[in-house]
Each structure stands twice: as structure tokens, then as C-alpha cells.
Biotite code that builds the C-alpha atoms (Angstrom):
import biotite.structure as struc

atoms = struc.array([
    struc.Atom([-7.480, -24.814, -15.457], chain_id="A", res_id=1, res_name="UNK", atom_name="CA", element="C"),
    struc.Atom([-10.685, -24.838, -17.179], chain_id="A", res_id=2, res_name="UNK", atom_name="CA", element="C"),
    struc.Atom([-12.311, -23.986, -13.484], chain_id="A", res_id=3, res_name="UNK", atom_name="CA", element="C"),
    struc.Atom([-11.358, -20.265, -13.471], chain_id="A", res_id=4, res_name="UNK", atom_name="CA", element="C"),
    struc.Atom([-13.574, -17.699, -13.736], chain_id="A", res_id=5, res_name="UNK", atom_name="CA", element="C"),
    struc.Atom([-13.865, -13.792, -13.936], chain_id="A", res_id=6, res_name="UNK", atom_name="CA", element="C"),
    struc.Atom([-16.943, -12.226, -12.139], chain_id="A", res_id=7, res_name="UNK", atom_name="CA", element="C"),
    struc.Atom([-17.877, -8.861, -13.500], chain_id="A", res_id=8, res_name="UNK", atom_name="CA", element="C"),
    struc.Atom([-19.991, -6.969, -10.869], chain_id="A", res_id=9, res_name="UNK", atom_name="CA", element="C"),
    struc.Atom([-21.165, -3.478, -10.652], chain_id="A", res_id=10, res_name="UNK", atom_name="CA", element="C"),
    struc.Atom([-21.296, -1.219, -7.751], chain_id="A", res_id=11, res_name="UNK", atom_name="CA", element="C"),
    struc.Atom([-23.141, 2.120, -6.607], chain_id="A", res_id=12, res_name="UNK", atom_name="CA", element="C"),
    struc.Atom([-19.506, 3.495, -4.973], chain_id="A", res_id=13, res_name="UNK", atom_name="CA", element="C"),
    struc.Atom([-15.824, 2.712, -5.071], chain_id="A", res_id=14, res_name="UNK", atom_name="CA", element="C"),
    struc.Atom([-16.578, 2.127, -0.357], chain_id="A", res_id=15, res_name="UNK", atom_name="CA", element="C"),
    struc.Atom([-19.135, -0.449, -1.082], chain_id="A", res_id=16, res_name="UNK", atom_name="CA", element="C"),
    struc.Atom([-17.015, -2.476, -3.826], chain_id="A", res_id=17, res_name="UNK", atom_name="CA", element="C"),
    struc.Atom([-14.372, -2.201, -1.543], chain_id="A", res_id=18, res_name="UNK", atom_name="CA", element="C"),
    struc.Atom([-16.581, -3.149, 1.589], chain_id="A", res_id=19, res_name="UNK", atom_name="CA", element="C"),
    struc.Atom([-18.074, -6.130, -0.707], chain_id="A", res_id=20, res_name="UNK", atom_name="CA", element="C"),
    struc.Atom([-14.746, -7.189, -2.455], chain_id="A", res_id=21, res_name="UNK", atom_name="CA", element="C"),
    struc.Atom([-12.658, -7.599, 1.471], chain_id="A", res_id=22, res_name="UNK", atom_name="CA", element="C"),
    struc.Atom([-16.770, -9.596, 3.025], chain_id="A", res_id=23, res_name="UNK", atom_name="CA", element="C"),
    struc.Atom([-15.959, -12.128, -0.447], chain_id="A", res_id=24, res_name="UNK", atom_name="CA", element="C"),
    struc.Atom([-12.226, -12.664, 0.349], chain_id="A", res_id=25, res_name="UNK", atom_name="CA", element="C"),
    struc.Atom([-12.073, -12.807, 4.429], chain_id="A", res_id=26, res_name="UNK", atom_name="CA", element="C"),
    struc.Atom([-14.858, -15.982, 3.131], chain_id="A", res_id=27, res_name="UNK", atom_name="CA", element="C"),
    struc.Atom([-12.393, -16.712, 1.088], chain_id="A", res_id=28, res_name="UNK", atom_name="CA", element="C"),
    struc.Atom([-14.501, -17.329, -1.949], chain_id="A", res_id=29, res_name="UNK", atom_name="CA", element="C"),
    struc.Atom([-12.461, -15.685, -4.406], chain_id="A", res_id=30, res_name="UNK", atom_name="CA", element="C"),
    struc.Atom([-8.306, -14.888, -4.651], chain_id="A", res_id=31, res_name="UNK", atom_name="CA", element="C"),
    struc.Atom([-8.733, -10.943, -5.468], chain_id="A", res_id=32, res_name="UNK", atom_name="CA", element="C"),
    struc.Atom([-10.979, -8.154, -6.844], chain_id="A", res_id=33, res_name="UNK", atom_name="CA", element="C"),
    struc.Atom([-10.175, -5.615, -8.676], chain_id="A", res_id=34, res_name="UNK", atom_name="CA", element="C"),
    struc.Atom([-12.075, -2.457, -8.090], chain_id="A", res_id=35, res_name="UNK", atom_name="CA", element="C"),
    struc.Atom([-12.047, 0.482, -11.152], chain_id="A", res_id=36, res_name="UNK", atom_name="CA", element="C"),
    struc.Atom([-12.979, 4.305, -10.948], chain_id="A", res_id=37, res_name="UNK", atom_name="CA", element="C"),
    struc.Atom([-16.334, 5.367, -11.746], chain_id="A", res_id=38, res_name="UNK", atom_name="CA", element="C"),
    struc.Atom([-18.438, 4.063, -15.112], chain_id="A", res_id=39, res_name="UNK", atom_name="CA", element="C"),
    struc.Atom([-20.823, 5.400, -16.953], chain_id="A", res_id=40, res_name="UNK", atom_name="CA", element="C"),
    struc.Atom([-23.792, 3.170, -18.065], chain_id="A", res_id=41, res_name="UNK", atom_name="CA", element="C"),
    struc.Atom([-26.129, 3.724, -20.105], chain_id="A", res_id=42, res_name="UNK", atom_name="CA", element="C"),
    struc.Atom([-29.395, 0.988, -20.006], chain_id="A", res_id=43, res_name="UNK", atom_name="CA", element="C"),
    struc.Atom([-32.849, 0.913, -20.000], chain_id="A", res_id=44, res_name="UNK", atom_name="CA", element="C"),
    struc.Atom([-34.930, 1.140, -16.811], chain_id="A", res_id=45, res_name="UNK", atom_name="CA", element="C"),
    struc.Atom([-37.446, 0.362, -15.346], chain_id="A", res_id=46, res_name="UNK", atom_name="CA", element="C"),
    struc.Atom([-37.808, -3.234, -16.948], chain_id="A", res_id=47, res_name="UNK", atom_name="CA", element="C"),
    struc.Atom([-39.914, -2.529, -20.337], chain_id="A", res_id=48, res_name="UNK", atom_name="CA", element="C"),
    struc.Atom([-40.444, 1.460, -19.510], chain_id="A", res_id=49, res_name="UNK", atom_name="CA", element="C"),
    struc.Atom([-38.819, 2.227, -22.549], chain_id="A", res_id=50, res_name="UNK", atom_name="CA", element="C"),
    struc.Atom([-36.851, 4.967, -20.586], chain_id="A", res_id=51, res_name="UNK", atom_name="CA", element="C"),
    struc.Atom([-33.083, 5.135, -20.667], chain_id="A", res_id=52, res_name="UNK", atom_name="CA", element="C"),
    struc.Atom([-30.830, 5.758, -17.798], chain_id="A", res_id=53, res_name="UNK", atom_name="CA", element="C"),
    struc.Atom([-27.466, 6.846, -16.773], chain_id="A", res_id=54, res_name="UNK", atom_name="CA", element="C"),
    struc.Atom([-25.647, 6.963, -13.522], chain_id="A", res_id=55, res_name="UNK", atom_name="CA", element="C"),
    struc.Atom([-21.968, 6.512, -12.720], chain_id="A", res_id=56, res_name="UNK", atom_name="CA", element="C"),
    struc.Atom([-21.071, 2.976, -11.194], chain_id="A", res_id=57, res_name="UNK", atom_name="CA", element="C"),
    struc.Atom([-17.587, 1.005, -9.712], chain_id="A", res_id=58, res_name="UNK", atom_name="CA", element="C"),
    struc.Atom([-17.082, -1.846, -11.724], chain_id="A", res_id=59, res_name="UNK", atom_name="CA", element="C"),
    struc.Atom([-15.310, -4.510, -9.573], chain_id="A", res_id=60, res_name="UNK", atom_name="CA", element="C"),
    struc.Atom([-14.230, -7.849, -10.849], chain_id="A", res_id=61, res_name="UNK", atom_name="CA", element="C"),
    struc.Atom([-13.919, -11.324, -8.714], chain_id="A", res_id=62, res_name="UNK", atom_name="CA", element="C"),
    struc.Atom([-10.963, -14.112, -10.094], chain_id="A", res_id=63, res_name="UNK", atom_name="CA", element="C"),
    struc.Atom([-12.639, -17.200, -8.767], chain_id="A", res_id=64, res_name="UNK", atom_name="CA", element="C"),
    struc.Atom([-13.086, -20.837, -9.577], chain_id="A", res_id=65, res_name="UNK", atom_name="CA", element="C"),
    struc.Atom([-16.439, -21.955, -11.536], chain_id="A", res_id=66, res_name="UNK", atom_name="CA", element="C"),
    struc.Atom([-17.488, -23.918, -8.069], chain_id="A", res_id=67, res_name="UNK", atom_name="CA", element="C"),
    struc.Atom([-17.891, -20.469, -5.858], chain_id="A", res_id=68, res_name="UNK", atom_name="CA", element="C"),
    struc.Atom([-20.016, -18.858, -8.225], chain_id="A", res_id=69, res_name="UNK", atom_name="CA", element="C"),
    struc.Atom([-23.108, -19.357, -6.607], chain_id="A", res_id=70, res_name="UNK", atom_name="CA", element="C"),
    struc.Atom([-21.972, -18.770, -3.071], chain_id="A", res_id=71, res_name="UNK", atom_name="CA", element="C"),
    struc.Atom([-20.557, -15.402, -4.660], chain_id="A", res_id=72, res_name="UNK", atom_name="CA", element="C"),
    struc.Atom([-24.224, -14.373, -5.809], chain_id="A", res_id=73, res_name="UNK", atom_name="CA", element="C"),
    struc.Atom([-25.642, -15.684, -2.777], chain_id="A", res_id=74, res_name="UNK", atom_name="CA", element="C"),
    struc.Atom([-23.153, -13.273, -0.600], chain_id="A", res_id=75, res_name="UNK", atom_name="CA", element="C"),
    struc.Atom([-23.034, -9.971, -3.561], chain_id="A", res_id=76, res_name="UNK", atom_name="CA", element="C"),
    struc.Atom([-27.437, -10.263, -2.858], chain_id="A", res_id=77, res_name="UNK", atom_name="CA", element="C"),
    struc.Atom([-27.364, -10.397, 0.945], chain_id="A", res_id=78, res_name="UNK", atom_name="CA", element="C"),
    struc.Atom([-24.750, -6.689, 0.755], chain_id="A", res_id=79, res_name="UNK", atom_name="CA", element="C"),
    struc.Atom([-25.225, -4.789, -2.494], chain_id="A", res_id=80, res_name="UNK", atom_name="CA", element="C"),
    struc.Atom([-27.925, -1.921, -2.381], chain_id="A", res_id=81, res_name="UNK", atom_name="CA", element="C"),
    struc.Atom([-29.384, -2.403, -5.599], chain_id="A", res_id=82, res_name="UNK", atom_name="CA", element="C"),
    struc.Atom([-32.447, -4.416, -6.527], chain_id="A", res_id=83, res_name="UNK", atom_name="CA", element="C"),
    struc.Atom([-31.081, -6.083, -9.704], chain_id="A", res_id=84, res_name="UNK", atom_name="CA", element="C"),
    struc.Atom([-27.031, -6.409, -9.118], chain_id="A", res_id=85, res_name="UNK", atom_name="CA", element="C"),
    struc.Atom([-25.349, -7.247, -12.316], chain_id="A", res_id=86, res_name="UNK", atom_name="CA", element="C"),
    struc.Atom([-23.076, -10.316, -11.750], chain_id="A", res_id=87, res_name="UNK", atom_name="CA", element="C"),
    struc.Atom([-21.670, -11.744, -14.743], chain_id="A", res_id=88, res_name="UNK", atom_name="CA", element="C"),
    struc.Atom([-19.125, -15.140, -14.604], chain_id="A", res_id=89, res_name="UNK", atom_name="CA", element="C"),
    struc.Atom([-16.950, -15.258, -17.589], chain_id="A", res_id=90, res_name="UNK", atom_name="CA", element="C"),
    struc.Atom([-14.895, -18.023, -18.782], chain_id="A", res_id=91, res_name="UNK", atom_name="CA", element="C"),
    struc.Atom([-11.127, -17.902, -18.804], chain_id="A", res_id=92, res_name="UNK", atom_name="CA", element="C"),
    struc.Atom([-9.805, -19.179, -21.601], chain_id="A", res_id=93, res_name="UNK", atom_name="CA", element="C"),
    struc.Atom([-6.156, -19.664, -20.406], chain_id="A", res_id=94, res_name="UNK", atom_name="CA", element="C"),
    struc.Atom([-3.922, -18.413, -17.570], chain_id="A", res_id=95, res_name="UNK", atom_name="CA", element="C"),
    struc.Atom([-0.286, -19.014, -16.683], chain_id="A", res_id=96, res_name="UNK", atom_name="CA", element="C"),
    struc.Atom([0.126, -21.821, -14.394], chain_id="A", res_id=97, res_name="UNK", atom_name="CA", element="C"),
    struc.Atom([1.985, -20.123, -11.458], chain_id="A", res_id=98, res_name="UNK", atom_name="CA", element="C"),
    struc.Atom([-0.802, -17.855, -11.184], chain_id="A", res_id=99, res_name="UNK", atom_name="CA", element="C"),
    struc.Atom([-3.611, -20.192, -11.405], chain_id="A", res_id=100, res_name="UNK", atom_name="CA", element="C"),
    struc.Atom([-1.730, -22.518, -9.172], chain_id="A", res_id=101, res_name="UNK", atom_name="CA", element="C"),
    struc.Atom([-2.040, -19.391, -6.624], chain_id="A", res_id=102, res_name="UNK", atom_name="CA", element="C"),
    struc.Atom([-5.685, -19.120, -7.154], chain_id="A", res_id=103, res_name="UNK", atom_name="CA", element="C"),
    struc.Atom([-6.484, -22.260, -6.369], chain_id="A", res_id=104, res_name="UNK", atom_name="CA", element="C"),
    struc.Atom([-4.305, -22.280, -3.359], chain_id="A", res_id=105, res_name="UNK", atom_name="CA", element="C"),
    struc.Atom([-5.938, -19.018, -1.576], chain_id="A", res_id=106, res_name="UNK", atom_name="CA", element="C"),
    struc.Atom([-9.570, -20.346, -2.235], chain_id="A", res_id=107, res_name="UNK", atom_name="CA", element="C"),
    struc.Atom([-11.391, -22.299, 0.347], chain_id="A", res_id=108, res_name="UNK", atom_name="CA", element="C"),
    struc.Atom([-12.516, -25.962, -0.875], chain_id="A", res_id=109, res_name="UNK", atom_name="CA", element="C"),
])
């Protein structure tokens, strides 16, 4: 069970996490998203400007296995409309089996 992971990804608005969350399951990549009201960040930007920002962003996360990751930031590039996406893979450290077993199930080897 070691192979699960949580991808944290951030959004501009709730359509396009939604649009991006249903284009990563119909390719069957990942078991579900969860998609949560608005955010607001705080970071510095530009890179090395030394200015900081705020705006109000959808924070969506992606239960997936370990093995999809890639093909997850490969599809989250190729649709989100910002030039530096945050996508984030976290480790699970444990899960209940029935629900695992049901991950692993929906994804696509």
C-alpha cells in the first residue's frame, strides 16, 4: 500500500479544477479529486522580485498511485492556465484496505 499517493494541485477557479479533475479521471489516472472553495495564498512573485502576492485559488487534490504521477503532471501542464502549476505528490502513510483495494481497482495499469 506503500504506492498511494495524494497530489496537491492548485487552481485559478473552482470550473477549471473541476474541468481538470473529470480530463484526469475519464484517463483514468487517478480514483477521485477533491476540489475545495477558494484559498488565499500568499507567495512571492515574480521568481526573486522580492514582491509578495495574493490571489484567491481552488485547491484540488488527486488520490493516485506513485506510478501515475508523471502522466498526472504531464496532463495538469498540457490544461492548467498558469505558467508555474503547483503539483505536489505526498506520501500516504497508511490507508484502510477496502479503500485502497478500490483505488487500485478504478486506476488504469
Amino acid at each position: 500500500m506503500s504506492d498511494l499517493i495524494l497530489i496537491y494541485t492548485t487552481w485559478s477557479s473552482t470550473a477549471e479544477a473541476k474541468k481538470a479533475g473529470k480530463h484526469l479521471l475519464k484517463k483514468r489516472l487517478c480514483t477521485c479529486v477533491n476540489v475545495f472553495p477558494p484559498v488565499s495564498p500568499l507567495y512571492w512573485w515574480p521568481p526573486k522580485a522580492g514582491k509578495l502576492e495574493g490571489a484567491k485559488e481552488i485547491v484540488m487534490t488527486i488520490k493516485t498511485l506513485k506510478n501515475k504521477y508523471k502522466a498526472i503532471e504531464k496532463e495538469i501542464y498540457k490544461i492548467h492556465s498558469f505558467d508555474t502549476p503547483c503539483i505536489i505528490a505526498l506520501p500516504v502513510y497508511k490507508v484502510n484496505k477496502d479503500y485502497y483495494n478500490w483505488i487500485k481497482g478504478e486506476i488504469a495499469s
